[in-house]
Structures are given as C-alpha cells and as structure tokens.
C-alpha positions in Angstrom: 15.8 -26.2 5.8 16.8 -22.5 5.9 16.8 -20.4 8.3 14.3 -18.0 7.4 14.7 -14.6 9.5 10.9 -14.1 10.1 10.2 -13.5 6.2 8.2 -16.6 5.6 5.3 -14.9 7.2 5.5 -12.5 3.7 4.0 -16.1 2.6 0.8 -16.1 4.3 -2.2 -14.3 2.7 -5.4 -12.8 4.4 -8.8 -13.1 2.8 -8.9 -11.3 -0.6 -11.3 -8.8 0.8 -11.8 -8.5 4.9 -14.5 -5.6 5.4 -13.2 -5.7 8.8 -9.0 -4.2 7.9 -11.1 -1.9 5.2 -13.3 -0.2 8.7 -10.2 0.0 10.3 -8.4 1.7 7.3 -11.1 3.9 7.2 -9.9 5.1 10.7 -7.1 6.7 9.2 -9.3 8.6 6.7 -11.5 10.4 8.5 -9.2 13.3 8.5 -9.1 13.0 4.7 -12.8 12.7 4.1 -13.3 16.4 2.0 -11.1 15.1 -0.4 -12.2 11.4 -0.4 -15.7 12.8 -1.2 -14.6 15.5 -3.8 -12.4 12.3 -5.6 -15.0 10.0 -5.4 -17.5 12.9 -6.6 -14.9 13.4 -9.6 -15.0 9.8 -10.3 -19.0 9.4 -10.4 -19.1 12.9 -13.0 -16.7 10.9 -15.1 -18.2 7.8 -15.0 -21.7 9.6 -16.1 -19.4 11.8 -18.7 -18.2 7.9 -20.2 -21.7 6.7 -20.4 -22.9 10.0 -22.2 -20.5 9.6 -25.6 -21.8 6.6 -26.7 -25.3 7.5 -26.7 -24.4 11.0 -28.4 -23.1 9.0 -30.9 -26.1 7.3 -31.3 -27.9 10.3 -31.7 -25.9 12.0 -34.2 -26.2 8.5 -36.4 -29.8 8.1 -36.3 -30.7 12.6 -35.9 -28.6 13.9 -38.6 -26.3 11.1 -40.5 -28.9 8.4 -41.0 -32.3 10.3 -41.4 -35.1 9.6 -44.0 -38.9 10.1 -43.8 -41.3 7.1 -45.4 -44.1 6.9 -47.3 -47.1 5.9 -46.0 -49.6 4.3 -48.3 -53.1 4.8 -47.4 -55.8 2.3 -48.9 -59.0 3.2 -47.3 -60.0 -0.2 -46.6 -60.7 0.8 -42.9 -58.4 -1.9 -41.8 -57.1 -1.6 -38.0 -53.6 -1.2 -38.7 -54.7 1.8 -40.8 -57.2 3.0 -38.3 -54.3 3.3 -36.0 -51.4 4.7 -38.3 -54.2 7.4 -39.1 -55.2 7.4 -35.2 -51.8 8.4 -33.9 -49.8 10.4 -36.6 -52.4 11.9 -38.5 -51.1 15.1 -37.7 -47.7 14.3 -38.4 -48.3 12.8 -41.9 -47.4 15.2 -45.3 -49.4 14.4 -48.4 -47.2 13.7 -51.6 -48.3 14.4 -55.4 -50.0 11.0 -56.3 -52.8 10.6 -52.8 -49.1 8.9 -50.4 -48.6 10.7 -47.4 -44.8 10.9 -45.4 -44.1 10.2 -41.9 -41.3 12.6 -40.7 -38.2 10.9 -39.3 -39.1 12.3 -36.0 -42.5 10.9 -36.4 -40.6 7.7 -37.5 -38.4 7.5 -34.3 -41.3 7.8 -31.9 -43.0 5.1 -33.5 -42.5 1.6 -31.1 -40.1 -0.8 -33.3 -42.7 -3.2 -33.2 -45.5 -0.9 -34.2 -43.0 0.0 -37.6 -42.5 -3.7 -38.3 -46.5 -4.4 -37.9 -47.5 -1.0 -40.3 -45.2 -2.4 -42.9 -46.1 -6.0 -42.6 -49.8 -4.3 -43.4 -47.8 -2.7 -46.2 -48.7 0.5 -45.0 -45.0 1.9 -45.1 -43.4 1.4 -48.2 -39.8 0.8 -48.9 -39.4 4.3 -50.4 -37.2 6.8 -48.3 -37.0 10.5 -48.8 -34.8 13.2 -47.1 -37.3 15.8 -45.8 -35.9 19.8 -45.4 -38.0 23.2 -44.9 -36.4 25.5 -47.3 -34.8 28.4 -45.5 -31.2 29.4 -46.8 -30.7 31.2 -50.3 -28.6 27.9 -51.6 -31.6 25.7 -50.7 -33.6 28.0 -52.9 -31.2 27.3 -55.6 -31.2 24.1 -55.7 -35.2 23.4 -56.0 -34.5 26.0 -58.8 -31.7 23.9 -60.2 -33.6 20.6 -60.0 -37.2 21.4 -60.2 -37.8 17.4 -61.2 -36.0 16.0 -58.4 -37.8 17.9 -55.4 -41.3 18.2 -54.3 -43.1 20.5 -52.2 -45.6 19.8 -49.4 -46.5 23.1 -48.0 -43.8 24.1 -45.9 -41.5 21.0 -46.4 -39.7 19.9 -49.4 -38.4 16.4 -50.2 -36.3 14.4 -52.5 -35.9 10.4 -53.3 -33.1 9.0 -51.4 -32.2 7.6 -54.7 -32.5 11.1 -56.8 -30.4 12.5 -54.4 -27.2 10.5 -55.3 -28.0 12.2 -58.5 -27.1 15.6 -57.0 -23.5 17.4 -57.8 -21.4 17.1 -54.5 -21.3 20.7 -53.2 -24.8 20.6 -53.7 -25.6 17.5 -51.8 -23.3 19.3 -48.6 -25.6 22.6 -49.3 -28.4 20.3 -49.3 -27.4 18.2 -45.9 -25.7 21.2 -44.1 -27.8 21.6 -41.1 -27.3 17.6 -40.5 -23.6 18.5 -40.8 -23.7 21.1 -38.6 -25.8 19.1 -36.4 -22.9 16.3 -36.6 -20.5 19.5 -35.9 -21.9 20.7 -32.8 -22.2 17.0 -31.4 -18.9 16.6 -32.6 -17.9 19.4 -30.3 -20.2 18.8 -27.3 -17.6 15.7 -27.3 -14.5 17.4 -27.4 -15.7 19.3 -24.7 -16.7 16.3 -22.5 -13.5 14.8 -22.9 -11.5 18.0 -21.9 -14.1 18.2 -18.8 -13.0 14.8 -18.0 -9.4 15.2 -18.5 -9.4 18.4 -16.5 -11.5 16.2 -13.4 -9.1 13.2 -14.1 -6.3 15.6 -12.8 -7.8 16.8 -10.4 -9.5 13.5 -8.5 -6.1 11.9 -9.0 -4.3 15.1 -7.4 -7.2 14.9 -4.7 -6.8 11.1 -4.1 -2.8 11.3 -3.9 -3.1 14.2 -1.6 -5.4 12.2 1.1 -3.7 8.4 0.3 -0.3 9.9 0.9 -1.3 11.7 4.2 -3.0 8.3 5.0 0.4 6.9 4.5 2.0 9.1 6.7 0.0 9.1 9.2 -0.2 5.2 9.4 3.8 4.5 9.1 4.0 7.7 12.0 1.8 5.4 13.8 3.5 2.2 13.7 6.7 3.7 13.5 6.0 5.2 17.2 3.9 2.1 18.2 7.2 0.4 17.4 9.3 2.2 19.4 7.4 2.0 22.6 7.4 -1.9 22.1 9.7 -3.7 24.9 13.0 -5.2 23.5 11.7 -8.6 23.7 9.1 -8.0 20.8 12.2 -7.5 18.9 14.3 -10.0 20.1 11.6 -12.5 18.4 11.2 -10.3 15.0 13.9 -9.7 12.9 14.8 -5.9 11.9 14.4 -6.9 7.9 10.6 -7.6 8.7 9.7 -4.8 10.6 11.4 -2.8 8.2 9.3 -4.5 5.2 5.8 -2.9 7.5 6.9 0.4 7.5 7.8 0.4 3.6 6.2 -2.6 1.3 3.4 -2.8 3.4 1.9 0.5 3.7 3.3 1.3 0.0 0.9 -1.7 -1.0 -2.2 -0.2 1.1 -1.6 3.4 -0.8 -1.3 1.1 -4.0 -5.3 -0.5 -3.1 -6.4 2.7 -1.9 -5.5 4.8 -4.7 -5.6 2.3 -8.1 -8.1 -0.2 -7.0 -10.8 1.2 -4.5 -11.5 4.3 -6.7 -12.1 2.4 -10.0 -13.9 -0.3 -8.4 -16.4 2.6 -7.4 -15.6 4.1 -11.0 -16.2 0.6 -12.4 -19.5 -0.6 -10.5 -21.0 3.0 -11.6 -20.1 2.7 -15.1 -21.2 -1.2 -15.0 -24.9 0.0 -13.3 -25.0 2.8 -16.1 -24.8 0.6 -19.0 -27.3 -2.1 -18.1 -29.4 0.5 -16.9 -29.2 2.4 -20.8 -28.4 -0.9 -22.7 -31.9 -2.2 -21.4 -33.8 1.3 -22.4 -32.9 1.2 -25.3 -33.4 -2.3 -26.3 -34.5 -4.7 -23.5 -34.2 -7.9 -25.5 -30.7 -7.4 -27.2 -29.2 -6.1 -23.5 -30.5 -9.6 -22.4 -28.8 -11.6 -25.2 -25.5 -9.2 -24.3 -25.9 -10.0 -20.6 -25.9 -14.3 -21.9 -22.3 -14.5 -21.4 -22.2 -12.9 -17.9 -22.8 -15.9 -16.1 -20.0 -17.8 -17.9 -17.6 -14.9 -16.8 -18.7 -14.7 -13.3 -18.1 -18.4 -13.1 -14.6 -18.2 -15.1 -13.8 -15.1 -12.5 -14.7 -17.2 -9.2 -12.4 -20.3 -10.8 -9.8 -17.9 -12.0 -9.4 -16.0 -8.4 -9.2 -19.3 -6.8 -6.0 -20.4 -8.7 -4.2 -17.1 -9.0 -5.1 -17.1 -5.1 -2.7 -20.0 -4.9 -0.3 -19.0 -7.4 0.2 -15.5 -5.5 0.9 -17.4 -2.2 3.6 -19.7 -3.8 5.4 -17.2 -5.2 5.3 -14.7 -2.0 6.7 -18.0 -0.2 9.3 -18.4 -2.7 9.9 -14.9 -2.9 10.0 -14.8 1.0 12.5 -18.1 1.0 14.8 -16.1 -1.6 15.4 -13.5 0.8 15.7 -15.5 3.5 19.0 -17.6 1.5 20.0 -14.1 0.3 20.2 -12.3 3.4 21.9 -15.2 5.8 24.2 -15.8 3.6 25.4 -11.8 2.2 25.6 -11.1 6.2 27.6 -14.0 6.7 29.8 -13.5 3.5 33.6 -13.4 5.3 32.4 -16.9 6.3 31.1 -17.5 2.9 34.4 -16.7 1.4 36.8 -18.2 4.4 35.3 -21.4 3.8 34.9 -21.4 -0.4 31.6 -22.1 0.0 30.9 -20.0 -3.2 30.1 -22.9 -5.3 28.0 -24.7 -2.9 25.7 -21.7 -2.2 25.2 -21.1 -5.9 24.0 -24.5 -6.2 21.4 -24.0 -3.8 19.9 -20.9 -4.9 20.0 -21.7 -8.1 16.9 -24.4 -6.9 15.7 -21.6 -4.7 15.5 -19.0 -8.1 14.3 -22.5 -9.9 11.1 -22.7 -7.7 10.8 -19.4 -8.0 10.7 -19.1 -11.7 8.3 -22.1 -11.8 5.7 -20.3 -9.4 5.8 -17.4 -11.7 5.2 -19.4 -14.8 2.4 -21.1 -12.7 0.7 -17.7 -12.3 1.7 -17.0 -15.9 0.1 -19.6 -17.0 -3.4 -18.5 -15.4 -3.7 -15.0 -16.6 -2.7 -16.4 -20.2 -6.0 -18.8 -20.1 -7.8 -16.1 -18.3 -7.1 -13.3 -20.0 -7.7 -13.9 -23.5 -10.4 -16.4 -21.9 -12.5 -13.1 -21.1 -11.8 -11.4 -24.4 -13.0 -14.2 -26.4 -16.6 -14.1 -24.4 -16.4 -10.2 -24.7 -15.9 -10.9 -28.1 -18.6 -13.3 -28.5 -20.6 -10.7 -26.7 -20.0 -8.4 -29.6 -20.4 -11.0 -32.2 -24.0 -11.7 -30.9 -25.0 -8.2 -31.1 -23.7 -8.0 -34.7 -26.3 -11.2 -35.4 -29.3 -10.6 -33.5 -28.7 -6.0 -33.6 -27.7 -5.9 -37.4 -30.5 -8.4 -38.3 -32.9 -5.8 -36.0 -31.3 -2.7 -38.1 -32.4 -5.0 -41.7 -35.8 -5.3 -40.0 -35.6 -1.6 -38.9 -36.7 -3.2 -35.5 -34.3 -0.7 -34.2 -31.7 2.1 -36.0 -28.4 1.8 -36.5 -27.2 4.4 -34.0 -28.7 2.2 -31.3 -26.4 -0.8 -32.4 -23.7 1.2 -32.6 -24.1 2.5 -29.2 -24.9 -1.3 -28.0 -21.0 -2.3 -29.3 -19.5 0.6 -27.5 -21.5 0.3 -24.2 -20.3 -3.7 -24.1 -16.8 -2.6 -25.1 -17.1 -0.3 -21.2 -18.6 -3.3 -19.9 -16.3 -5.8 -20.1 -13.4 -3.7 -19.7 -13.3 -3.9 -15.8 -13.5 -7.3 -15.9 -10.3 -7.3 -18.3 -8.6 -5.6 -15.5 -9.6 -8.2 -12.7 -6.3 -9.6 -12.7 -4.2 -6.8 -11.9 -6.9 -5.5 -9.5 -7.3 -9.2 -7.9 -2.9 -9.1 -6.9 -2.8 -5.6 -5.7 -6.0 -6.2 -3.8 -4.8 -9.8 -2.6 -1.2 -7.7 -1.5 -3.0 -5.0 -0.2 -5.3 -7.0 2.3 -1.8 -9.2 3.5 -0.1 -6.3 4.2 -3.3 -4.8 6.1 -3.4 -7.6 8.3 0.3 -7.4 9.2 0.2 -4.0 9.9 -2.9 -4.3 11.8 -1.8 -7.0 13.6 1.6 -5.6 14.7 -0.4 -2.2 15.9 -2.3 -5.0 17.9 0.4 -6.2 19.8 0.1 -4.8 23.4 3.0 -3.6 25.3 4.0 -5.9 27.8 5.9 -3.3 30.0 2.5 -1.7 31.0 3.3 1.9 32.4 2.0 2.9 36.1 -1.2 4.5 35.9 0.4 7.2 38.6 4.0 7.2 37.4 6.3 8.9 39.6 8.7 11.2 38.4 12.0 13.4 39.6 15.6 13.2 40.2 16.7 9.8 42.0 19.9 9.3 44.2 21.3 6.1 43.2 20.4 3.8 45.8 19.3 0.0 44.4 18.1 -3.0 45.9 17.0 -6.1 44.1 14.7 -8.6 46.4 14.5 -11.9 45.6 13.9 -11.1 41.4 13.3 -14.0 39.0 13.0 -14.3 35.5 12.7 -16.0 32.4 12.8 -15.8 28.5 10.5 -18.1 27.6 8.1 -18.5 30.7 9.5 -22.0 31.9 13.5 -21.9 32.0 14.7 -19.3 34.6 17.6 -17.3 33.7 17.8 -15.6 37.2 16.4 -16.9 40.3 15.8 -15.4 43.3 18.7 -12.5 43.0 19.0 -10.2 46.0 21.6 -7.7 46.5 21.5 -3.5 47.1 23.9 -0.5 45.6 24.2 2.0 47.8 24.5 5.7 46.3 27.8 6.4 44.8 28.7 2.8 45.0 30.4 0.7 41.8 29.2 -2.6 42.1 30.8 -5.1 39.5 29.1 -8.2 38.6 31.0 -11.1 37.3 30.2 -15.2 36.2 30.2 -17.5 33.8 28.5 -17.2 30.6 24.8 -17.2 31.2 24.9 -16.4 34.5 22.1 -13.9 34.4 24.6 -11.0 34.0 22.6 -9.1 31.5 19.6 -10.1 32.1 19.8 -8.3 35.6 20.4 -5.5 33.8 17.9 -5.2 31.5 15.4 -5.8 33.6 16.8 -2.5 35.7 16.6 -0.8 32.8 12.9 -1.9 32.4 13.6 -3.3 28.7 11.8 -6.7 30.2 9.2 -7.0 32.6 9.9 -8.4 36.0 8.0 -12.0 37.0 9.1 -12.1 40.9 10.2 -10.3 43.3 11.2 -6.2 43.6 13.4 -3.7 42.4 14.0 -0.8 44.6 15.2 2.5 43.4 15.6 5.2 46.3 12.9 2.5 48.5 10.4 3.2 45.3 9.5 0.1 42.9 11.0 1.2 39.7 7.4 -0.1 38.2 5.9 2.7 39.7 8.2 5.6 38.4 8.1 6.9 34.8 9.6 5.4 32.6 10.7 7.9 30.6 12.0 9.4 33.4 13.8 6.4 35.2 15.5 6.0 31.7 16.8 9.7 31.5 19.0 8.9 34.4 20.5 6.2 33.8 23.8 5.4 30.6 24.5 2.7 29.5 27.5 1.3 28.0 27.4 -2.1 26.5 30.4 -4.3 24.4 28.8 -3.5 21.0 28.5 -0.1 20.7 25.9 1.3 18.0 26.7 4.7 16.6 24.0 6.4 14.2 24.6 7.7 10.8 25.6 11.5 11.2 28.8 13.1 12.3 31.2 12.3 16.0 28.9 15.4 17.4 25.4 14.2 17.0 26.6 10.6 18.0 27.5 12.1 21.6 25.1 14.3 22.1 22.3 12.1 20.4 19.4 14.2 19.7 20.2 17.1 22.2 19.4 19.7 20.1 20.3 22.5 22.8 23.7 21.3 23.0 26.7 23.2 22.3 30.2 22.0 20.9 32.1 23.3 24.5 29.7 20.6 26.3 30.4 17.6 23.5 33.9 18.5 23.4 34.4 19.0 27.0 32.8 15.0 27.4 35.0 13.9 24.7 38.3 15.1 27.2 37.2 13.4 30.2 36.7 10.2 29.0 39.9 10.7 26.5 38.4 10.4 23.3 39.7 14.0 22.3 42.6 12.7 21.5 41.7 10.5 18.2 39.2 13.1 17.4 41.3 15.7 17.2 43.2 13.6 14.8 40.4 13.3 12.0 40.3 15.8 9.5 36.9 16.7 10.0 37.1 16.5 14.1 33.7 16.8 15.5 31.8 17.1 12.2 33.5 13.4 10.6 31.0 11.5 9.6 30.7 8.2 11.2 28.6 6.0 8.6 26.0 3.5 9.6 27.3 1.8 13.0 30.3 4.0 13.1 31.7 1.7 10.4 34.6 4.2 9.5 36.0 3.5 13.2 37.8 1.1 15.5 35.8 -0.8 18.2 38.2 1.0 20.8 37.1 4.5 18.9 33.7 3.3 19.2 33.5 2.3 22.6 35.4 5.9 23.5 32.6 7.5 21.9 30.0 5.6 23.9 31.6 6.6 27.2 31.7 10.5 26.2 27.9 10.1 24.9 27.3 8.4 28.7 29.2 11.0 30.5 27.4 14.0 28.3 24.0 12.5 29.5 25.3 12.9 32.9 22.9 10.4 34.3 23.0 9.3 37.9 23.4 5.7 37.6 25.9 4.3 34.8 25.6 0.8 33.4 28.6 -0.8 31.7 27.7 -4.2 30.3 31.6 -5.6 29.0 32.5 -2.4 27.9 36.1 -2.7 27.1 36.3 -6.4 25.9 36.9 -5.4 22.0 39.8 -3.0 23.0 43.3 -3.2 23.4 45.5 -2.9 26.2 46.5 0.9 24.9 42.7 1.8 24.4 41.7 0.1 27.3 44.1 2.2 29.6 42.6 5.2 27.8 39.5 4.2 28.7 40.0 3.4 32.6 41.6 6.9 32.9 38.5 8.1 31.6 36.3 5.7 34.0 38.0 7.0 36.8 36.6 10.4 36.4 33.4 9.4 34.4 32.4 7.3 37.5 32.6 10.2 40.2 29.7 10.6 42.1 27.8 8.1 40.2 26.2 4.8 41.1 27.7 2.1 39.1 26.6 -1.4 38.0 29.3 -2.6 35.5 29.6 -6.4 34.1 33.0 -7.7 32.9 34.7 -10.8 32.1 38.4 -9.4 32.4 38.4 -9.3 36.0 41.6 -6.8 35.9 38.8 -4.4 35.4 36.8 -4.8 38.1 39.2 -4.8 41.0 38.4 -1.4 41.9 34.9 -2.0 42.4 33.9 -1.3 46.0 32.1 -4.8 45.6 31.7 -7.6 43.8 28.7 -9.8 43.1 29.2 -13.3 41.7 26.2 -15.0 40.1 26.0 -18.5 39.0 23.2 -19.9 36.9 21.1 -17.2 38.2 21.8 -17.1 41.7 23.8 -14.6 43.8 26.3 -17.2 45.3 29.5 -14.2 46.7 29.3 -10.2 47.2 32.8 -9.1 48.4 35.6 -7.2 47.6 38.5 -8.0 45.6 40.4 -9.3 48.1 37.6 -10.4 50.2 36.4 -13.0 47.6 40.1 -14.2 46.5 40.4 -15.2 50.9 37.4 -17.3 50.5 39.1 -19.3 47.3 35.3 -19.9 45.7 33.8 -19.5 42.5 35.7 -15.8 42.2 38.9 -17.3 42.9 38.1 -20.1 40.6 37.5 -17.9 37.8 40.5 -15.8 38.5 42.8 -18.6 38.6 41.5 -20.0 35.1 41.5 -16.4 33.8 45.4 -15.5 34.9 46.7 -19.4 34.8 47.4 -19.5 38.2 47.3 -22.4 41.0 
C-alpha cells in the first residue's frame, strides 16, 4: 500500500448536486449580483431569440413560399357542412367564372385543420389550387396582358391555376411571385438581424459572467488563502502542502468552471426546453405528444447513465489521486531512488498504477459511447416519428408544411441539452467535490482561539512555564508537567535526548499549538491573553532548517518590511557575519536566492536566518539547533555573530552539540518530557547526571 500524501481524499465525491454548497456559493455572489442578473437577463433574450427562428421559418414556408387559395364548390343542397363553410367565410369567399367560389390562403389558414379535412371529406373544397394576387405593379399588368387565357379576374383579385402557372416564362413567374420573394427577403433579414442581436448579447453575457465568476474566484481563494494562514501549525502538520495547494487552484478553477459553463446554460437550457413544449403543443397538440413519447425512455436512460458515469468518475479521481501519490513520493525521494537502482522496480509499479488508470478511463469511455449515441438514436427516432405521423398530416393538409418543418427544428433544440448531459454531469460532479472541500476546509475552526480582550505592547523578556503538559494526539504526552522561568536578558539553553519535548516547549511559547495544562507566563501575563500578533512580533526564531522565500538576499532579511532601507539590512548582515559571503556574490544584496534558498549553503542559509532575526530585533530569540548543518568554519562565524545578536535579549536556544551551549547562563535538561536538571555548565557536569551522561557519550569521555 502506498503512501498516499493526503491525495486520496481527491477520490471521494459529494452528491452531484447539494443545494446546500450552491446557498453557500451564492454568499460569494452577492457582490456580483448586477452582473449575474444582466447575464442571466442576456441568456433568457437569447433563449427567446432561438425559439423565434424556427417559427419564422414556418411562417415564411406557409405566408409566402407555400401559398395557394382553393376552390370551394357550392351545391346548394343546404347540407350542414355547407351551411357552415357559408356561415363562417362567406365574406371571405371570391366567385370564379363557372358559379366556384375561392377561399384566400389567409382564409385557408384560419380554418381549424380538422374543419379543412371535414369540408373536403363533404367535397366542398376541391383539389384545385390557385395563386391569388391583386394587381398593383406595371409588370403585373403585363402579364394579364400577356396571358389573358391563363388569369382570371374576380373584382379586385386576380388568379391563376397552380398548374398554368408552370406554364409561365421564368422572369415572369419571379415578376409574378415578387411580393412573396420579398416577403421571404425581409424574413430572411429579420433573421440575420436576430442572429447578430444574439451574437452581440452572446459577447456581452459571457464578458458579464467572466467578469463576476472571476471576482467570485478571487474573492473565494483570498478567503481561504487568509483562512489558511490563520490555521495553527498542527492543521498542517496533518495535511500535506500538495493538497492544500490543489484547494486554492483545481478546486476553485472547477467552481468558476460550474458556475460559468454549466449553471448558465442549465438556465439557458430549461428556458429553451419550457419554450418549445410550450410552442410545439400550440401549434399542434397531438404531434408534440407523439414527439414528447421518447422522453420518458431518456429520462430513464439519463437516471441509469448518471449512476454509472457517477462511479466511473470516482474510480478514476482515486486512480488519478493514487498516481500522484506514487509520483510525488517517489520524484521527492529520487537521490534515494537512484542510490539504490530502484529505477526498474518503480517502473514496474506504476506501470500497474497507469494500468488501472487507463482501465478506469476506458470504463467511463465505455459509458458515454452507449450513452451518447444511445440519445441520438431516440432523438433520431424522435424526428423519424414526426416525418410519419407530421408528413402524413401535411398529405392530409391536417396541418402545413411550415409547421412540420418548424416541429423538426424545435426537437433538434430539444434534445440538444440532453446531448450535452455528459459533459455537464463531470464538471458538475467535479464542481460539487471541490465545493465540499473547500467548504469544508473554511469550516475548520481554529484551535488557537484568540483572547476576546487581547493585550498588547512591548514585553521585557521575563518567562516562566508552570507545570505545562502536552500532547500530539490527545493521549501520549510529549511534555509533562514542565516548570522552569527565564529571567530578562537571560540565555537559557535546553538540551536532551531525542524526543525529549525540546521543541515542543517551544512551539507552544510561540503559540503554534495550544496549551492543555498548566501556564505560561510572559512578564506575570498568560501569554493566552496577549495578542497574538503582537506576542509573535517580538519574538525570532531560528530553527536547523532554515526556509528562505523566492526573491533576492534583501527581501529574505528583511521579509516583507517594506519601509526598510539597504543601511539597516546591510548593517544586520555585519553583525551576525554574513557580509562577508554576500559581499562575495556578484549580485550582493539583490542575488536571487530561488525557492528555499536552493542556490546556497546550509551555513549561508542559516547566516541569513540570524541577520533576518537580528533585523527584526525582537526581544526574545528562539534558536531551535541552529548551527547543526554547519561546519566548524561557519559555525565559528556564526557564534561571533551570536555573541553580539544575543545582547540584551532573552534567549531560549536548543542544541545537541553541547559545545554550544556552554555559555548559556543555564541549562535545562529534559527527559521524556520532564525537567529533570537546571544548572550551569559546570554545575550540571559536578552532579555527573543525565548532562554529564550526554556529554561523556557526545566527547567519548569516561
């Protein structure tokens, strides 16, 4: 089993849609809101703008390229049908040479589909068609002039056979038709126009919706990014850097990713859904039911299909999660890697890590490719149903062929979102995860709890510890029962075994962990009731692995002082004698360091962490094995510079080379936890204990 860093938690999924993370999101969006509501106003114009070119279509289809007037054939029987045709579009009808009359197309379109089907089942409309025109333009005039057999006149309207009028030269048939083409024209354009209205709001509700999900962003990674930093060091003693570092980047990235691709056309996608049953059932109730069959059969396929890419997603975030888990233990380890030719060996294993990997994608691969074309063939059958049941309507002139045409497009929008399900269904599955992570690490409280009446100014230096304990883990005590005081201007050097408690004392001085018994005094004040801030300010700390931040020597010593001046760094570099190597560098003060200080010795290092301490100038200084990766040369550098660095300064400092320490004006020796000798160097060798144990072993004396 590997060791996994904390990244197998990237394994565990949330519920694919928790209204509870999405009201907490909308916390962060508040500010946003003007330009949440102007996107999502964008979004619902469009989605109205998409629903209006398919019935425009329709109309230019059935208005001006598929329009005919019928003859109505009267037979004065007095039968009902005819007592009705006569009843509701007397006034319509236009008598014809030979006692037929002609219902205009408009008169034609208002009639119920039904009502058509039963008039000509009475065989009151014939099958004979005839394009109706009132004569206004000159070349109109010409051509009843030109073909005084094929046109007839009805008072103010003229008309021609369907059939003659294939008869018709072909400039004269465009003279004839060239209001319908100009009809078709200006539709033609009101499209044009739609669509460079909705390219123009496409820009700008993307623009708009970038604008507020990228402040969103911000604001939420500022937020956890300073949540983080007021979080004790034991939060991060149990989470690795890799993960936290994954919240601040993939997580939030995967929000913005929800709230900007999915959220919007989900509300784009539900309008547009809404919109075309709405106008698919106007204008034909019985067909939009038949389209609206296979629905069911998708909504069942969609539940099944979530399920399995549910658990698809999770295996591969697990095997993603074990992947750089191998990958990140073993490229930190690499010298050890390489020492010990284990090249082979560790190819071997994550070639069955990238193996399981590979086979949880195909797994999900698998899924889409039944799911995917899965839907397409029902949206297809969709289609093919309204071909059968629409186009046998259109033969029975049940209903025109605009309105099928407009049904196909409408079910083309319809089943388009559902197309996009799986794309939407992982970001959305991601998005939620990450929400709950992030969430979830802006729940964790601070254990340090601040003093609701912190007290705050410049301390002394005096320190007492009464009778502290302490613990990692809540049962197994690290420190037990510790008393000892500093007095101001004292160095006190603490010494032991390893896991004495050394550091632990230490830290919890510093306040980096929270005491469990007992008391720490500073100036006769519990250091739980000062700031902490504060209490921090005045206190340096120099530990055996010293951490230098990317940026040049300068910025490393003065760290974040941005009133300092170079005659202040420079003047901290002398005293502690790390002038001397800087001096050397062919940048000086302005050499960049790299990540860690990389481009420098540990002894450089450490020289710079003393001249950072001393340009603090804090009261108390801390030195936790400062000088135990140095050699003898730097380390006799570095006591000159102790000497002076430690004037008029309390001092705590830990060290295992007790050559170090033998100036200290006492010595504490703990052992497993406990305070067991305080003395001075000589004191404690007279009493031949534990410190003159650990001297002898240290110097091979007896």
């Amino acid at each position: 089993m590997y060791a996994d860093f904390g990244y197998m938690e990237e394994g565990k999924l949330g519920k694919p849609y928790d209204l509870k993370l999405m009201v907490r999101l909308g916390a962060y969006l508040r500010r946003y809101w003007l330009l949440m509501g102007l996107s999502l106003f964008f979004v619902l114009v469009m989605a109205v703008l998409d629903l209006v070119i398919p019935y425009l279509t329709k109309e230019a289809i059935d208005r001006y390229i598929i329009t005919s007037a019928r003859e109505v054939v009267l037979r004065g029987d007095g039968s009902p049908e005819e007592r009705r045709l006569l009843r509701e579009f007397e006034k319509d009808l236009i008598p014809m040479r030979g006692g037929g009359f002609l219902l205009p197309p408009d008169a034609l379109s208002s009639m119920e589909r039904k009502e058509a089907a039963l008039f000509q089942k009475a065989g009151l409309l014939s099958e004979n068609r005839y394009y109706l025109f009132m004569p206004r333009k000159p070349e109109e005039e010409a051509l009843l002039k030109k073909y005084p057999s094929f046109f007839e006149r009805s008072g103010p309207y003229c008309f021609i056979s369907l059939d003659r009028m294939k008869d018709l030269e072909r400039e004269d048939r465009l003279n004839l038709r060239g209001r319908d083409i100009e009809g078709v024209f200006h539709l033609a354009l009101l499209i044009v126009f739609i669509l460079a209205v909705h390219f123009g709001l496409n820009f700008f509700q993307v623009y708009a919706m970038e604008v507020a999900g990228q402040k969103m962003m911000h604001d939420l990674r500022m937020k956890v990014f300073s949540h983080l930093q007021n979080l004790p060091v034991s939060f991060f003693d149990r989470n690795p850097v890799g993960r936290l570092v994954t919240r601040l980047t993939n997580d939030i990235q995967n929000v913005h990713e929800m709230f900007t691709s999915v959220l919007i056309n989900l509300f784009r996608d539900v309008v547009l859904l809404i919109g075309i049953v709405i106008i698919l059932l106007h204008l034909h109730r019985e067909m939009a039911l038949i389209s609206f069959s296979v629905v069911p059969l998708i909504f069942i396929t969609t539940l099944f299909f979530s399920r399995l890419a549910r658990d698809a997603f999770r295996e591969i975030r697990f095997k993603i999660a074990q992947m750089n888990s191998f990958l990140q233990e073993h490229f930190a380890g690499i010298q050890v890697v390489q020492l010990f030719r284990r090249e082979e060996e560790n190819g071997k294993r994550f070639q069955k890590i990238n193996e399981a990997h590979y086979l949880a994608n195909m797994r999900q691969i698998s899924i889409y490719a039944f799911f995917v074309p899965f839907v397409e063939i029902l949206s297809s059958g969709a289609i093919g149903l309204i071909i059968w049941y629409g186009g046998g309507k259109v033969i029975q002139e049940a209903i025109s062929l605009g309105v099928l045409v407009a049904f196909l497009s409408y079910i083309r929008m319809f089943f388009q979102p559902i197309r996009d399900l799986s794309e939407k269904y992982n970001i959305m599955q991601s998005a939620m995860a990450s929400l709950e992570r992030i969430f979830g690490l802006l729940g964790q409280e601070e254990k340090i709890h601040p003093s609701l009446s912190p007290i705050r100014g410049t301390i002394k230096g005096n320190i007492e510890f009464q009778q502290v304990s302490f613990s990692y883990n809540g049962k197994d005590r690290v420190l037990n029962e510790v008393s000892f005081s500093v007095r101001e201007g004292e160095t006190i050097a603490i010494v032991g075994a390893t896991g004495a408690g050394k550091t632990s004392l230490l830290s919890l001085f510093e306040r980096f962990y929270e005491l469990e018994e007992g008391k720490i005094l500073l100036d006769g004040i519990d250091i739980r009731e000062r700031d902490m801030s504060n209490l921090r300010s005045q206190i340096g700390l120099v530990t055996q692995d010293t951490f230098l931040f990317s940026g040049d020597i300068e910025e490393n010593i003065r760290l974040g002082d941005q009133r300092a001046n170079g005659a202040r760094v420079k003047e901290a570099a002398r005293v502690v004698n790390a002038d001397k190597f800087i001096e050397r560098l062919a940048n000086q003060y302005q050499t960049r360091v790299g990540e860690g200080g990389e481009v420098l010795s540990a002894g450089q290092r450490q020289l710079l962490a003393f001249a950072r301490a001393l340009y603090a100038n804090p009261k108390i200084l801390i030195l936790d094995e400062a000088t135990s990766h140095v050699d003898p040369e730097t380390e006799r550098f570095i006591q000159e510079g102790l000497t002076r660095l430690l004037k008029g300064r309390t001092a705590i400092v830990i060290a295992h080379r007790l050559s170090t320490i033998q100036y200290a004006d006492r010595i504490i020796v703990l052992h497993k936890g406990r305070v067991r000798e305080i003395g001075t160097h000589s004191e404690l060798m007279a009493k031949k204990g534990l410190y003159y144990r650990l001297y002898q072993l240290q110097y091979g004396r007896s």
